[in-house]
N, C-alpha and C positions, 0 to 999 in steps of 0.2 A: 504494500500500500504506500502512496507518496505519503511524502511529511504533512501532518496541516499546519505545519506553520508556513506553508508556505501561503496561506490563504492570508496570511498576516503581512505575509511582502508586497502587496498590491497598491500599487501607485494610479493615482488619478493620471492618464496620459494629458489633461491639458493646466496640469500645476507642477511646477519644479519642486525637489525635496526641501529646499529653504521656504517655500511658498508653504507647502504643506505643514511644515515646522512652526511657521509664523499661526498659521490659520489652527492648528491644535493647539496652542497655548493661549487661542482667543475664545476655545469655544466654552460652554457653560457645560457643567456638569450634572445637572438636576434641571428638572422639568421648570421650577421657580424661578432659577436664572434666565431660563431660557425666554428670549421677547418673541413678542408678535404671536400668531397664527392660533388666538386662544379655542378656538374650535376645537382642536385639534389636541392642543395639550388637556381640556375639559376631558376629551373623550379617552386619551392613553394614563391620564392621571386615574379616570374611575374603573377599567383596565385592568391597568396597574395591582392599585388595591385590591382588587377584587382578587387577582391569581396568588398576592401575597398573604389572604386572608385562608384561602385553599388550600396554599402550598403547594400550588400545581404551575406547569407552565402556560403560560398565558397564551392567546390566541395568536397566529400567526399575523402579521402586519403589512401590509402593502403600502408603500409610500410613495404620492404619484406627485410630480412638479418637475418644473424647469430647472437649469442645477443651480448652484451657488445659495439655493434656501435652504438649507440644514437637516437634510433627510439622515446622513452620515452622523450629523452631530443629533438628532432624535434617537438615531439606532442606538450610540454608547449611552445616553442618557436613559433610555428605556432598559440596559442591563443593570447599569449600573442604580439605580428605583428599583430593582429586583434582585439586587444584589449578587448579581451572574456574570461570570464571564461571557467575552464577548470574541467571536470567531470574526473577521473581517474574508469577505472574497470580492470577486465581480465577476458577471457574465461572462467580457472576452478572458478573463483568465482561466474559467471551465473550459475546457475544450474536449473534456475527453471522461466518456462515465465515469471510469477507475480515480480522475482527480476527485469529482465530486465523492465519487465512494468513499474511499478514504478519510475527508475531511465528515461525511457524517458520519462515519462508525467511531470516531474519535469523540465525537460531542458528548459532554457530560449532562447529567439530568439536570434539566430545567435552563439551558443556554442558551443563548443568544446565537444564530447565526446568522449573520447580514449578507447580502447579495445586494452589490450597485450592478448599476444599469442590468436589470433582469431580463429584462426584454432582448437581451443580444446573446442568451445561453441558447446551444445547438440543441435539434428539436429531439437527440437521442440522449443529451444531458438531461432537457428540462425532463423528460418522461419518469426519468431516477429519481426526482425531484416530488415528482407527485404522489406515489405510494410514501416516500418521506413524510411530507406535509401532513398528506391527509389519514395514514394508518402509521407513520411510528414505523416504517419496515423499509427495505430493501431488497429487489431480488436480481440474487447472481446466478449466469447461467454458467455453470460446471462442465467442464468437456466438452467436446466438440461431435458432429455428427448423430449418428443414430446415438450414441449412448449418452449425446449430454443430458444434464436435467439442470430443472431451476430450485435454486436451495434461496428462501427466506431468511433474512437476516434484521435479527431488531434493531430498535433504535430506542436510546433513551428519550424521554419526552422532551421536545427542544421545542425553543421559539425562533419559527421563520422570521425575517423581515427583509423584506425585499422595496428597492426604489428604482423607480426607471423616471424620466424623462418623455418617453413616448408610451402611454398608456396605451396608443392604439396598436402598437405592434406586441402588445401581447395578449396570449391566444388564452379565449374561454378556459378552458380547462385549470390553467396556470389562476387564472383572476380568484379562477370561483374555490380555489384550496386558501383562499387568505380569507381570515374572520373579520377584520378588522383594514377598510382598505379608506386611505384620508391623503384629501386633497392639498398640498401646499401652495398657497399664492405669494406672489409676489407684497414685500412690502411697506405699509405706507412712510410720510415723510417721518409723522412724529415717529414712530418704531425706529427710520432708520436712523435717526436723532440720537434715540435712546443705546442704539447698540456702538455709533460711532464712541460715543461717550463712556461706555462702559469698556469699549476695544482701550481707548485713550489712556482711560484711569488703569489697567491691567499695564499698559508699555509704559506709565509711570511718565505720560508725555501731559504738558500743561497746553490746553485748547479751550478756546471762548465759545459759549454757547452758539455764538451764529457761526464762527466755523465749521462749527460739529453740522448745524443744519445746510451750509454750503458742500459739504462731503455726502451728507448723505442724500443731498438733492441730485448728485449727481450719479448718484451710485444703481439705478436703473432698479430700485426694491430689491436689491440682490445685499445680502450679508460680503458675504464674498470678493464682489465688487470692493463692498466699502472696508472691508480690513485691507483689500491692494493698495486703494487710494489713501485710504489712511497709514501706512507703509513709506509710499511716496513721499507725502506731503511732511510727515516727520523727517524721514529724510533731509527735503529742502528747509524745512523749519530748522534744523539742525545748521547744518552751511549756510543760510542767509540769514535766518533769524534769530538768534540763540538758543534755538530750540522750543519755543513757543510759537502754537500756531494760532493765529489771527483771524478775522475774518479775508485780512488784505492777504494772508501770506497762502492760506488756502487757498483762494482765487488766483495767485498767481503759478501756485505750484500746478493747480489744474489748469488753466492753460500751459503751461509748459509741456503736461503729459496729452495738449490738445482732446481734453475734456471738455466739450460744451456743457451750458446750464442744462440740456435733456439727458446730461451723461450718454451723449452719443460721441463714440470714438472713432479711431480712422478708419476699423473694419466697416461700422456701420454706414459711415459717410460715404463709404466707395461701395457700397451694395446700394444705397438710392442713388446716388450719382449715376450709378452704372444704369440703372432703372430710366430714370430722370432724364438724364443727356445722351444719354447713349442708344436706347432706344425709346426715347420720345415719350415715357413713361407707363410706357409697356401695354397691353400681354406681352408677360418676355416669363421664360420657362426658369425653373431652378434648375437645371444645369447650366442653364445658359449664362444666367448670372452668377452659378461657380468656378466658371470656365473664364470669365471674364474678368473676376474681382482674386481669381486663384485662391479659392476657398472650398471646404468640401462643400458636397451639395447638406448634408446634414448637418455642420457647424453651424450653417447659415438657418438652417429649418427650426433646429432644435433654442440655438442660444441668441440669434441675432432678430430672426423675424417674429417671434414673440412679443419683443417686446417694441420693435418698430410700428406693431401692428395697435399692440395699447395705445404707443403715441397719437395714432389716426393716422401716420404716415404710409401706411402699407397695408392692401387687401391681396388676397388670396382669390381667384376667379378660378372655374372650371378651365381656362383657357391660358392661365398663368398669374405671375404677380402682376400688382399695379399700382402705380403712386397714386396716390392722393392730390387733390387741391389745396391742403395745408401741408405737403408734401413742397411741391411746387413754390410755395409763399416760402415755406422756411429757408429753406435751401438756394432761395432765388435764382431758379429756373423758372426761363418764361414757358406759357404753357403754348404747346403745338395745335393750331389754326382748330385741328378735326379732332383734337381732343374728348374723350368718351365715347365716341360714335360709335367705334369696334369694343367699347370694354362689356364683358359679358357677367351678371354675377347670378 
């Protein structure tokens, strides 16, 4: 059987290991730390309690949202409330039954195992996955040809939790083994006010209230975001300001890192630009716009047009993207003669 620690090695592929370093010594470790999304903590607090009063493991968990809102930092929180160890993996890093096996015949009673981005496990991993979930078992097949057979294998009672990004690419069967499935949103100004400020007081960095809400206005409702730019901005606060950040000194480090007030960045600007000017503000296809701006076609789907689309800048048509008329205005591109004539929604 392979190691399970190696389910422990997995790196997020779009954060560097200093990135990752910075962003775990920001995150909260209890549900009460934790800001924003109270839905959601409401529902895994009552949960919670409920499996710790049983002494059982608690319902499997599906965690579904855009990334950089803290589905990773819910999972350790949710063991750690339950006082369990916690297995870390990811989809692309299953690729092969025998990994997954392994790592669940190792799980101890009552534990946490996380799965990021679920939705990208191969469909003869996810299958191992689902007598898991739903009976506590696994079955190995023994030998080969006429004399193999299939030998059952148990499993301690564990708790799934699994997070994806794209809820729609994963299949019935997978959705319906999770007890417990909660939605994460993007979010608001006062929250991301609250977490800059709480990021600031942990890095022991002195920042003025309206800085903090200049960071996190730009920080697109992403946590994530806003521990980068607050990263950044201390930085410059450090070399130009003696290390206090300002309302003047925030705004200048963000333009430096060419942050607009919508925390729209260079990716984003050159994905409507590319819309905008290039072909006249579209129908124009997502590859054609990944082909264009040299971006994947799912970078753009998953982390970019989400949240263009909240702006009002960017709709989604049967026939392709297309810019907006606040689109247009923001960006100051004039708009083309025959403008919506072909747009289809």
């Amino acid at each position: 059987m392979p190691d399970s620690n190696k389910s422990r090695r997995f790196v997020s592929p779009e954060a560097a290991p200093e990135e990752l370093q910075f962003e775990a010594s920001l995150r909260p470790r209890a549900l009460a730390d934790f800001t924003g999304q109270e839905k959601v903590k409401e529902l895994l607090s009552v949960t919670i309690e409920a499996a710790r009063l049983r002494g059982e493991a608690m319902d499997h968990v599906l965690l579904i949202g855009p990334p950089g809102l803290g589905k990773t930092t819910l999972a350790t929180i949710i063991a750690a409330e339950l006082g369990v160890p916690i297995d870390l993996s990811s989809g692309p890093l299953l690729q092969r039954k025998i990994d997954l096996t392994g790592i669940l015949t190792n799980l101890r009673e009552r534990q946490v195992f996380f799965i990021d981005e679920i939705h990208r496990l191969m469909p003869d991993v996810e299958e191992v996955l689902y007598s898991a979930l739903e009976d506590f078992r696994i079955d190995v097949v023994i030998g080969q040809g006429p004399g193999a057979r299939t030998h059952s294998l148990p499993l301690h009672r564990f708790t799934g939790v699994g997070a994806t990004t794209r809820q729609g690419l994963l299949s019935a069967p997978l959705r319906s083994r999770f007890g417990l499935i909660l939605y994460l949103k993007h979010y608001d100004a006062a929250e991301m006010t609250r977490i800059v400020l709480r990021a600031a007081r942990l890095l022991e960095t002195p920042i003025d209230g309206e800085a903090a809400e200049e960071i996190a206005r730009r920080s697109r409702g992403t946590p994530r975001i806003a521990n980068r730019l607050l990263r950044r901005v201390r930085d410059y606060a450090q070399v130009r300001a003696s290390g206090h950040i300002t309302l003047a000194v925030a705004r200048d480090a963000l333009d430096l890192l060419e942050v607009d007030r919508f925390g729209l960045d260079e990716v984003d600007k050159k994905i409507m630009l590319t819309i905008l000017e290039k072909y006249g503000g579209g129908p124009v296809g997502l590859n054609t716009i990944a082909a264009s701006t040299d971006e994947e076609p799912d970078t753009i789907e998953e982390v970019y047009e989400p949240y263009l689309m909240q702006l009002g800048f960017l709709d989604r048509t049967p026939r392709g993207r297309v810019g907006t008329p606040r689109a247009f205005e923001y960006f100051g591109v004039p708009l083309r003669p025959n403008y919506g004539q072909n747009r289809l929604f």
